[in-house]
Structures are given as structure tokens and as C-alpha cells.
C-alpha positions in Angstrom: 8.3 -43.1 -48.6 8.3 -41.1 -45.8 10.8 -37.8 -45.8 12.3 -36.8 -42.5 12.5 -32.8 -42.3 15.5 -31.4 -40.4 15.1 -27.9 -39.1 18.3 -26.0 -39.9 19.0 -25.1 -36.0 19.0 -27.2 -33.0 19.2 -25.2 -29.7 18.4 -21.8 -28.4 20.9 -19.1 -28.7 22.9 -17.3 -25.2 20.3 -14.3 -26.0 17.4 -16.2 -26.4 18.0 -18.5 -22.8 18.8 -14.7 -21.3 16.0 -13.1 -22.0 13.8 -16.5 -20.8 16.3 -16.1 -17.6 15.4 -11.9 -17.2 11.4 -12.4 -17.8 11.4 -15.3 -14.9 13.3 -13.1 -12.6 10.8 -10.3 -13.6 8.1 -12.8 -13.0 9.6 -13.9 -9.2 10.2 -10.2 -8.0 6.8 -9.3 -8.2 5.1 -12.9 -7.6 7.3 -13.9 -4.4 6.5 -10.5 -2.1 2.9 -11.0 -3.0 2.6 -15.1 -2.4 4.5 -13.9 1.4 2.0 -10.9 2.6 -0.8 -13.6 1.5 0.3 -16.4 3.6 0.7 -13.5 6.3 -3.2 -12.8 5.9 -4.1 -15.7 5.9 -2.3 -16.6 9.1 -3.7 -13.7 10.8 -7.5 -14.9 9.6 -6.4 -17.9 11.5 -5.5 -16.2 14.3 -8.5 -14.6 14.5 -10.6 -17.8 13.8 -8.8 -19.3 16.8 -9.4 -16.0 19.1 -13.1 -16.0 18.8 -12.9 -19.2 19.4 -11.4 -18.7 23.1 -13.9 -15.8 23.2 -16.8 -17.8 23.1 -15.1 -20.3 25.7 -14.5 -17.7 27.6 -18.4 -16.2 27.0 -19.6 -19.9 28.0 -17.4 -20.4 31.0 -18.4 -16.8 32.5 -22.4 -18.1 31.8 -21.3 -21.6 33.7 -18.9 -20.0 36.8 -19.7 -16.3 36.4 -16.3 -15.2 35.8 -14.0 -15.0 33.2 -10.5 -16.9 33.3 -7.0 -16.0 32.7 -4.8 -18.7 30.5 -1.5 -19.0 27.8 -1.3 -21.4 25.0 0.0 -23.7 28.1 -2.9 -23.4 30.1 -5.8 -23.0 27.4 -6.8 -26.8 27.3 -7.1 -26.9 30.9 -8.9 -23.7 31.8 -11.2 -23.8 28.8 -11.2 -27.3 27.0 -14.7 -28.1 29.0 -15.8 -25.6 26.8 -14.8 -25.6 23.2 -11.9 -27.7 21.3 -8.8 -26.1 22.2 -6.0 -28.4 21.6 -5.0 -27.3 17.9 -5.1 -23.6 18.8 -2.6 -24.1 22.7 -0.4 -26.1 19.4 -0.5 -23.3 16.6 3.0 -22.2 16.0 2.7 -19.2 14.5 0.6 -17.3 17.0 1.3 -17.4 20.8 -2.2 -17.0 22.7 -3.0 -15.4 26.1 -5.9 -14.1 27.7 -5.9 -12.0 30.5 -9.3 -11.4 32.5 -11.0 -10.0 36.0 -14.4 -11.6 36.5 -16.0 -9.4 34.5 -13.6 -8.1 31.3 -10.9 -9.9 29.3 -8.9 -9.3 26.5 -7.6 -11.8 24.3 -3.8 -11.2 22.8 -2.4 -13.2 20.0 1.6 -12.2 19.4 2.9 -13.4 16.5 5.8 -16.0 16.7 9.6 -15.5 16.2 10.1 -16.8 12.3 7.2 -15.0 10.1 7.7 -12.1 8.7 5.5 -10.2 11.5 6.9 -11.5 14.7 6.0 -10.0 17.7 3.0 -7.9 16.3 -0.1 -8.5 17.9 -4.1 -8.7 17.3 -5.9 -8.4 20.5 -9.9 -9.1 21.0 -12.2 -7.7 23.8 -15.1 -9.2 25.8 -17.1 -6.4 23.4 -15.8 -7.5 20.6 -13.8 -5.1 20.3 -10.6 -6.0 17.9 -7.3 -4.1 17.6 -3.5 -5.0 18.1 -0.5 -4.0 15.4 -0.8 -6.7 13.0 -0.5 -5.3 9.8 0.1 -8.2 6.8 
């Protein structure tokens, strides 16, 4: 009938599961640095998503009351919600917004927050449109 074949070993050898054990921690010391300075970039794409965003409310209020406003992440909803949507970016958590303005300039700072790998660097925008700041994912 029907012959069952047994292979001769049964396991993996200490070498074999070492070098297995090596070529993942190859495989994690390049991947992991990499998978961080992404997540980096693509938090500061969001930050500046989230700054042009107060730029035009800060474009459209200055059309409406001819004069821009100064605000925090505390204040954005308030001084600008009549505007644009702003209650997701006063509730971001990795980026600390301000704006600071005369009636006819502004310049919009976003610091990074304490806990990502880039706290306390910034990314600043201009009513020119003008972008700079030390960010550097």
C-alpha cells in the first residue's frame, strides 16, 4: 500500500538557527533606521499639510477682517475655525502649532513635540510662502 518516507533528520542544527538568527539581525539593522526617518517624513509632510492649511485660514481671514491673527494649537479653533477645519490640526500630537502675525505679515511655526526622534526642530511658513525652519528627517 501506501509507504511512509522518513527523512533521516528531524530539526535544524545550533549553526543552521545561528546563521537564520545573524541574517534577521542583518535584516533589522538596516530596515529599522530606515522604517524611523520615513515615519519622520511623513510626519513632517503632515505638518506641512496642516500649515498651509492655517495659511489659507489665515489668507481668508485677512480678505474678511483685513488683518491677520495671532493663535497656538489652544487658540486655532477659535481664531480661525470660521474659516477652515481646524480641530484635528489644534489636536495633532506630534507638532505644536503657532502663528505669530501684525496685520499685515505672519509666519507660521510648527515645533516638533517631545517624544519623536526630531523634538524641538521646527518648519516655519511665511505669508509669501516662504518655507524654512530646521527640520531635517
Amino acid at each position: 500500500m501506501w509507504k511512509v518516507f522518513k527523512l533521516g533528520r528531524r530539526g535544524f542544527t545550533l549553526v543552521e538557527l545561528i546563521v537564520v538568527v545573524i541574517v534577521i539581525g542583518i535584516l533589522a539593522t538596516v530596515a529599522i533606521p530606515q522604517y524611523l526617518k520615513a515615519t519622520e517624513r511623513a510626519k513632517g509632510g503632515k505638518a506641512r499639510n496642516a500649515m498651509g492649511i492655517i495659511a489659507s485660514a489665515e489668507n481668508l481671514r485677512r480678505a474678511d477682517l483685513d488683518a491677520y491673527i495671532a493663535c497656538t494649537n489652544a487658540t486655532l479653533a477659535a481664531n480661525l475655525g470660521d474659516y477652515v477645519e481646524v480641530d484635528a490640526i489644534a489636536a495633532d500630537t506630534d507638532w505644536d502649532y503657532a502663528v505669530t502675525a501684525t496685520a499685515t505679515t505672519y509666519t507660521i511655526t510648527a515645533t516638533r513635540a517631545a517624544g519623536g526622534g526630531n523634538a524641538g526642530e521646527t518648519l516655519t511658513l511665511t505669508q509669501t510662502g516662504t518655507w524654512g525652519g530646521t527640520f531635517t528627517p
